[in-house]
C-alpha positions as CSV (number, residue, x, y, z in Angstrom):
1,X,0.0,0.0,0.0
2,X,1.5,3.6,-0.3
3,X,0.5,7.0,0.9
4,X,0.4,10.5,-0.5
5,X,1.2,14.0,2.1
6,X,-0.2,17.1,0.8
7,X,2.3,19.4,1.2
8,X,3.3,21.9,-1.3
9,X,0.5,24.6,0.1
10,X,1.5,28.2,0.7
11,X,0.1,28.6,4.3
12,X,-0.8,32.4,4.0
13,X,-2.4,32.5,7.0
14,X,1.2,31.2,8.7
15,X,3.0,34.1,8.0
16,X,5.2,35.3,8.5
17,X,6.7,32.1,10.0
18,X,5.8,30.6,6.1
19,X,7.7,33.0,4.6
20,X,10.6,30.8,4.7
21,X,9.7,27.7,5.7
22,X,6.7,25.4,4.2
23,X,4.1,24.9,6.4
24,X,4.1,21.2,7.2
25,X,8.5,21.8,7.8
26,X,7.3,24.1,11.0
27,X,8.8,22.6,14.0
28,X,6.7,21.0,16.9
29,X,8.6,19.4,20.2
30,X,11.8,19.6,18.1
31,X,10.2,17.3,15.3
32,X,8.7,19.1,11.6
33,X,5.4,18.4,11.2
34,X,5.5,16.4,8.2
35,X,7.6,14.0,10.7
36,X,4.4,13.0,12.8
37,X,3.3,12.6,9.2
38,X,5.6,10.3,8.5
39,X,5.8,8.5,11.6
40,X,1.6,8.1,10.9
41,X,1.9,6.6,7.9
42,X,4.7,3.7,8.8
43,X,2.9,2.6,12.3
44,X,0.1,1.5,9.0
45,X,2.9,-0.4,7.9
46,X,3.3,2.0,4.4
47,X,6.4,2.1,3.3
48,X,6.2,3.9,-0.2
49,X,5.1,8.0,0.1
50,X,5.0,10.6,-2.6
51,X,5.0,14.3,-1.0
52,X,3.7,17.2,-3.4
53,X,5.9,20.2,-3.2
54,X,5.6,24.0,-4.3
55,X,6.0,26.7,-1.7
56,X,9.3,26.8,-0.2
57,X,10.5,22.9,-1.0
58,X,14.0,22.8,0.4
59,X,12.7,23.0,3.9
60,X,10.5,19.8,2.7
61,X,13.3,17.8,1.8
62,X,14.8,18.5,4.8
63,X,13.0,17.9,7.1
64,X,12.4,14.2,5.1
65,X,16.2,13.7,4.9
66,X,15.9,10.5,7.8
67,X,12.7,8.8,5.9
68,X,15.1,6.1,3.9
69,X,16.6,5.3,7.6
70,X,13.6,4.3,8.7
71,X,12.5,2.6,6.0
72,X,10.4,4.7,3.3
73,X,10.8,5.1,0.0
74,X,10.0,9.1,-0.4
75,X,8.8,10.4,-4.1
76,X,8.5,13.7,-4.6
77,X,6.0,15.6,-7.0
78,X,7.3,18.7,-7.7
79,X,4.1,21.7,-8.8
80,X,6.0,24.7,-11.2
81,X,2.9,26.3,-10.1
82,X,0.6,24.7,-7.2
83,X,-2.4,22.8,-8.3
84,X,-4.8,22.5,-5.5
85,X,-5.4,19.3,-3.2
86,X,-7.7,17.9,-5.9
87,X,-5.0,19.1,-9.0
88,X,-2.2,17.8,-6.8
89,X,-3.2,14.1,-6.2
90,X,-4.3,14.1,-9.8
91,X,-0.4,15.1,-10.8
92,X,0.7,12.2,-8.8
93,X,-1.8,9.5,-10.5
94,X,0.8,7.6,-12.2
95,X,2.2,7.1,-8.9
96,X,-0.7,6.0,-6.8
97,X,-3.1,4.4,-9.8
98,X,-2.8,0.8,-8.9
99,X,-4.3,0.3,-5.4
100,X,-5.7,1.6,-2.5
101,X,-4.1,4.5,-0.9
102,X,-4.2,7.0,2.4
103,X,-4.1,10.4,1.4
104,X,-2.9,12.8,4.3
105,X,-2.4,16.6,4.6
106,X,0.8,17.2,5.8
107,X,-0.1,20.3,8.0
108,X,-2.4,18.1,10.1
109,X,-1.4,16.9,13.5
110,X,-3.6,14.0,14.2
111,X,-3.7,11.1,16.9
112,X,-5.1,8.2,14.4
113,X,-4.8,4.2,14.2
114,X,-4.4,4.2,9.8
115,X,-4.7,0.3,10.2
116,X,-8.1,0.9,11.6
117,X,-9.3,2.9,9.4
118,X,-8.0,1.2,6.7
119,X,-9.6,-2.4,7.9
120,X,-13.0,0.0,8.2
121,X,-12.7,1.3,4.4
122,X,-12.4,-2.4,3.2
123,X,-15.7,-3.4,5.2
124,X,-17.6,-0.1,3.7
125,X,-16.9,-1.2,0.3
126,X,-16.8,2.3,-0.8
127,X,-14.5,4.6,-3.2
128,X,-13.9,6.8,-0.3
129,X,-13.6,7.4,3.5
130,X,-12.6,10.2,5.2
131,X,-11.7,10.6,8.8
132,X,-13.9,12.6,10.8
133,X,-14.0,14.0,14.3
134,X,-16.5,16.3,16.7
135,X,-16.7,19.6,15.2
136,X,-16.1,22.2,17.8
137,X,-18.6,24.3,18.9
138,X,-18.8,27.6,17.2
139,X,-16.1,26.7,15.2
140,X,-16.3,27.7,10.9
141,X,-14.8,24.0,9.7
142,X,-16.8,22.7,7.2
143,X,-19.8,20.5,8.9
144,X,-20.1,16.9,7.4
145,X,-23.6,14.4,7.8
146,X,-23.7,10.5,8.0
147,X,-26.4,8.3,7.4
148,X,-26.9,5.0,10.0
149,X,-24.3,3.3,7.4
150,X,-21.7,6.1,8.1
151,X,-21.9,7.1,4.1
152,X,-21.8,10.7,4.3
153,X,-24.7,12.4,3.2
154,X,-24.2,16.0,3.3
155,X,-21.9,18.9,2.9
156,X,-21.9,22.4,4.8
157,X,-24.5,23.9,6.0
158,X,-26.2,23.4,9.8
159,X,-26.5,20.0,11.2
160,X,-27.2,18.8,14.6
161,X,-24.4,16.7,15.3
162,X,-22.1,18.3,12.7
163,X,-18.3,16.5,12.0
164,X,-15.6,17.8,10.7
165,X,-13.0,16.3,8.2
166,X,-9.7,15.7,10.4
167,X,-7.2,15.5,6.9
168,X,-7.0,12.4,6.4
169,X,-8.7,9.8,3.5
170,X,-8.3,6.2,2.2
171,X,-9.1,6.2,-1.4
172,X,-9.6,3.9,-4.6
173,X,-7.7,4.9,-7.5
174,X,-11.0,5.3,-9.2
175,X,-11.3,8.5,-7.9
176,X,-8.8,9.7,-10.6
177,X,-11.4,9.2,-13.4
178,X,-13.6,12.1,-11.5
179,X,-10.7,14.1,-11.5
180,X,-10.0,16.4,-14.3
181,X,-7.0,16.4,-16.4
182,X,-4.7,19.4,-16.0
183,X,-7.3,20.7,-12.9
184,X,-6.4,23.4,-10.2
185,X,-8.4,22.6,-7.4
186,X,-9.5,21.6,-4.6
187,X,-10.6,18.4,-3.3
188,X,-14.0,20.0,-1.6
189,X,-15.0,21.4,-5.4
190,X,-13.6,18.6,-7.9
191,X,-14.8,15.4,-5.5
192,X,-16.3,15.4,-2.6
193,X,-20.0,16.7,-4.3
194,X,-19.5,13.8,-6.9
195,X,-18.7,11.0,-4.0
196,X,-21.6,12.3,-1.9
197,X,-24.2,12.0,-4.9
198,X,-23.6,8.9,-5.4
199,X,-23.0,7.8,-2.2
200,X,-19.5,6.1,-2.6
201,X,-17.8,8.0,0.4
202,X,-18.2,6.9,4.5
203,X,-17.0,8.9,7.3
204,X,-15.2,6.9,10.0
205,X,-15.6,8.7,12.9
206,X,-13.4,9.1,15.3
207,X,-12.6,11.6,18.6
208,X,-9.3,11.8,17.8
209,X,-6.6,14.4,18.7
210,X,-5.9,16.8,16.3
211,X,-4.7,19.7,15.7
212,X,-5.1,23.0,13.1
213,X,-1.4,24.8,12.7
214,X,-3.4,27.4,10.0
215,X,-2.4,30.2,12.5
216,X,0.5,31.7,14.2
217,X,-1.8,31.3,17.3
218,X,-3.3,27.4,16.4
219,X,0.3,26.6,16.2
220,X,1.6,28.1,19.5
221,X,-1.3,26.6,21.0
222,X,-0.8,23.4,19.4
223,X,2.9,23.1,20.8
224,X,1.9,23.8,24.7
225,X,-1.1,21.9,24.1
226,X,0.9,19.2,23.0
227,X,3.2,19.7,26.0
228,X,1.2,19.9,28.7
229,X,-0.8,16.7,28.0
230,X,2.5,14.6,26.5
231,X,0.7,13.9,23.4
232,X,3.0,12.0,20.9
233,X,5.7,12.0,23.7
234,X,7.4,9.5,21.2
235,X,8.4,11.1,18.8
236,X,9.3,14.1,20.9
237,X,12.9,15.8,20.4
238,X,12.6,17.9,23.7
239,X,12.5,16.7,27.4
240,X,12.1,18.5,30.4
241,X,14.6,20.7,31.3
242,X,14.0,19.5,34.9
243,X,12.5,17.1,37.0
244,X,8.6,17.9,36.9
245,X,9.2,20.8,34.7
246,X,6.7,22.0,32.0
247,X,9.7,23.3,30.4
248,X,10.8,21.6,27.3
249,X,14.0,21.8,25.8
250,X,16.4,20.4,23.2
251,X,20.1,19.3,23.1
252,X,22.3,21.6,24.7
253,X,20.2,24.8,26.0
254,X,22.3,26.9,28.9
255,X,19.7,28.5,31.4
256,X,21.0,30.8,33.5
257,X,20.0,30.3,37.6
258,X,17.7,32.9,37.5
259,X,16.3,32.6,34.6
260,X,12.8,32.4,34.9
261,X,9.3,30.9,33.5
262,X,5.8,30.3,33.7
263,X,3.3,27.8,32.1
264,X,4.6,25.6,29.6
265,X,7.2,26.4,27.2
266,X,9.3,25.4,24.5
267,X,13.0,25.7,23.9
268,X,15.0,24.0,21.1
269,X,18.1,23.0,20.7
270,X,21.5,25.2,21.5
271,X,19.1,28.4,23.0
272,X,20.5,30.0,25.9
273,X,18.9,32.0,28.3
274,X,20.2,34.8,30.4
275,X,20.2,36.1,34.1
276,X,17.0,38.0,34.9
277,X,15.2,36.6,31.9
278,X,11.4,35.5,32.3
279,X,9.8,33.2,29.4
280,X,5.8,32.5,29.7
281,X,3.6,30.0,27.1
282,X,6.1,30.5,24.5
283,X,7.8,28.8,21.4
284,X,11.7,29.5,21.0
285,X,12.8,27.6,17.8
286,X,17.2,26.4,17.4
287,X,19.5,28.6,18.5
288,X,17.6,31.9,20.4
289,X,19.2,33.7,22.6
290,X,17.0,35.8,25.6
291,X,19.5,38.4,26.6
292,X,19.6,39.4,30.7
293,X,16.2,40.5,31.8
294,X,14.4,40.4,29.0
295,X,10.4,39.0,29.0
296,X,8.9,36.6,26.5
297,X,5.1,36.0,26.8
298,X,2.8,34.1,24.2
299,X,5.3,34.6,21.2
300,X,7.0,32.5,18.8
301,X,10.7,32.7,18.1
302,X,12.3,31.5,15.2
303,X,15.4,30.1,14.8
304,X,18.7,32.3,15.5
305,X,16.9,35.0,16.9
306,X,18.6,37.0,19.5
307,X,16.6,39.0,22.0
308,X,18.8,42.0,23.3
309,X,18.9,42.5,27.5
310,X,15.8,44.1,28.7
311,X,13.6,43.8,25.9
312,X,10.1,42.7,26.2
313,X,8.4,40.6,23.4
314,X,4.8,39.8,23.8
315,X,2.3,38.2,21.6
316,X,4.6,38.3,18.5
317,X,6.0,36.3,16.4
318,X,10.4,37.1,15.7
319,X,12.1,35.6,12.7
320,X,15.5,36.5,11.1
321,X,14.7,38.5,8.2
322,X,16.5,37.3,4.7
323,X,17.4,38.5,1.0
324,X,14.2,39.9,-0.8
325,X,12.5,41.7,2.4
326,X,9.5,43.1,-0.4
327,X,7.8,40.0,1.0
328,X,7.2,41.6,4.4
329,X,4.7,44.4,5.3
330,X,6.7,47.8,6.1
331,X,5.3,47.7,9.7
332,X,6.8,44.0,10.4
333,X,10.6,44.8,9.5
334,X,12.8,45.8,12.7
335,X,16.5,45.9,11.5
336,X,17.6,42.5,11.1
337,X,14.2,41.1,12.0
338,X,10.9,40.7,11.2
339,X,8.0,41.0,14.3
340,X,4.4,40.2,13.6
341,X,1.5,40.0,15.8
342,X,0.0,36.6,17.3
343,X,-3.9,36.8,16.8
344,X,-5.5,34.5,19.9
C-alpha cells in the first residue's frame, strides 16, 4: 500500500513564519510536522510516500532527509505552479493508480490508528472514507452528515451533530477518473460533491486528537497543548529541562540560575537564556538567545533570533529576516528582524 502527504500549500495564514519555511517543515517538540506525518503513515505499515511540493520545497526535503533510515521510500511531486489538493493528487496519478491508498495533509497533526481505518474502508466497500471527528462548537470548519451506514450524506451547511474532516482519506484509485486532467483545485470542489451524490464515500468517525497549525496562534497553542498533555511523547525531540518541569528543551540549551518561566514552554536546541530573563507559554525555535532580563510572553521565536537584554516581546511572532524583504509588510521589518502580531 502507499501514501500521499499534501504538502506543497502556501500557508498564507502562517505568515510570516511561512515566509521561509513550508508549512508542514514548522517545528513541533523539536520534530517538523511532516515527521508525525511520516511517523503516521509507517505505524500503517506503508512504506512507499509521494509528497507534493511548491511553496518553499528545500525545507520539505529536509526535514524528510531521515525517511530512507527508517524505511520509506520518499517520491517527490514537484508543482511549477501549485495545483490545489484535488490538481495535486491528480499530478501524482501515475504514482498512486494501482491500489488503494491513504491520502494525508501534511499540516495536520492527528492522533489516528491508519490500520483501523483502513480495515474499516475495506468493510464499507466504498471509493472513499474520510476521517472525521466532533466539530467544535462555534467553530467555521466545514460540517459533514452521516447516514446510519456512516456514508456521508451531506456537505456544509447546519447539522445537529455536525463533523468535521480531520485530513485524512483512504481512497480507490478510481477516484482519478472524476478528476479532471490538468485541474487546479481543490478536493471539496472537484470530488467530494460527486462522491456524496452517489454515495460512494463513509466517514469513519473518530474523537481523535488533532490539531489545526493554520495560525500563528493554532500553532503556539498546538505546541503547549501538545506539551502539557504529553501527546506523541514519542516522537518528541525535547524533554524536560527539569524534574517535573513544563519546560521543554532540546540538546544543549544553557539556562542561567535565575532565569525564569511560567506555564509551559518550548525551547529548542542550543538556546541560551540569560540572568534575569522571564519566558511565559512560549515557542523558541534552534538557537535563540534571551539576553539578561528580557520578557517573552505568548510569542513564537524563530530560529537564530537574538533577544537583546531588557527587551520585552509579547504576543509576536520574531524571525530573522532574509534576502528579498518586499515580502514583508513595512510595519513587520525591525533591523535584522521581522516581528508580527499573534492573533489568539
Amino acid at each position: 500500500m502507499k501514501a500521499m502527504v499534501l504538502a506543497a500549500g502556501l500557508g498564507l495564514r502562517l505568515r510570516p513564519l511561512t515566509v521561509y519555511w513550508a508549512k508542514p517543515a514548522l517545528p513541533v517538540l523539536g520534530r517538523p510536522i511532516v515527521d508525525y506525518t511520516m511517523n503516521l503513515v509507517q505505524q500503517a505499515d506503508i512504506r512507499e510516500v509521494v509528497v507534493n511540493l511548491h511553496h518553499r520545497p528545500d525545507s520539505i526535503t529536509s526535514a524528510l532527509e531521515d525517511a530512507s533510515d527508517r524505511g520509506l521510500r520518499v517520491r517527490l511531486s514537484e508543482e511549477s505552479e501549485i495545483l490545489g489538493t484535488a490538481g495535486g493528487l491528480k499530478n501524482a496519478e501515475s504514482f498512486l493508480r494501482n491500489e488503494t491508498f491513504v491520502l494525508i495533509n501534511g499540516d495536520t497533526l492527528v492522533d489516528v490508528d491508519l490500520s483501523d481505518l483502513l480495515r474499516f474502508h475495506t468493510t464499507r466497500g466504498g471509493e472513499a472514507t474520510m476521517l472525521l471527528r466532533p466539530k467544535p462548537t462555534g467553530s467555521d470548519y466545514t460540517a459533514f452528515g452521516l447516514d446510519q451506514k456512516s456514508r456521508i450524506v451531506s456537505m456544509g451547511g447546519e447539522l445537529s451533530s455536525p463533523l468535521m474532516f480531520a485530513g485524512v482519506w483512504v481512497l480507490e484509485p478510481s477516484v482519478f477518473e472524476r478528476i479532471r486532467p490538468g485541474c487546479i483545485g481543490g478536493l471539496e470542489v472537484e470530488l467530494i460533491p460527486s462522491l456524496i451524490k452517489e454515495k460512494v464515500v463513509y466517514g469513519y468517525e473518530k474523537d481523535v486528537a488533532w490539531f489545526d497549525i493554520g495560525t500563528p496562534g493554532r500553532y503556539l497553542d498546538t505546541c503547549l497543548k501538545m506539551a502539557r498533555r504529553g501527546l506523541f511523547r514519542d516522537m518528541w525531540c525535547v524533554k524536560p529541562l527539569e524534574q517535573g518541569s513544563a519546560v521543554l528543551a532540546g540538546s544543549s540549551v544553557t539556562v542561567a540560575r535565575q532565569a525564569r518561566f511560567q506555564g509551559e514552554s518550548v525551547l529548542g536546541s542550543n538556546c541560551r537564556v540569560d540572568a534575569g530573563a522571564k519566558i511565559q507559554k512560549s515557542v523558541l525555535w534552534d538557537g535563540v538567545v534571551v539576553g539578561k532580563g528580557a520578557m517573552v510572553r505568548n510569542s513564537i521565536i524563530a530560529e537564530g533570533v537574538v533577544l537583546p537584554p531588557g527587551s520585552h516581546t509579547e504576543d509576536q511572532v520574531v524571525i530573522r529576516a532574509e534576502g528579498d524583504l518586499s515580502r514583508f509588510r513595512a510595519r513587520e521589518r525591525l533591523a535584522e528582524y521581522v516581528v508580527a502580531s499573534i492573533k489568539h
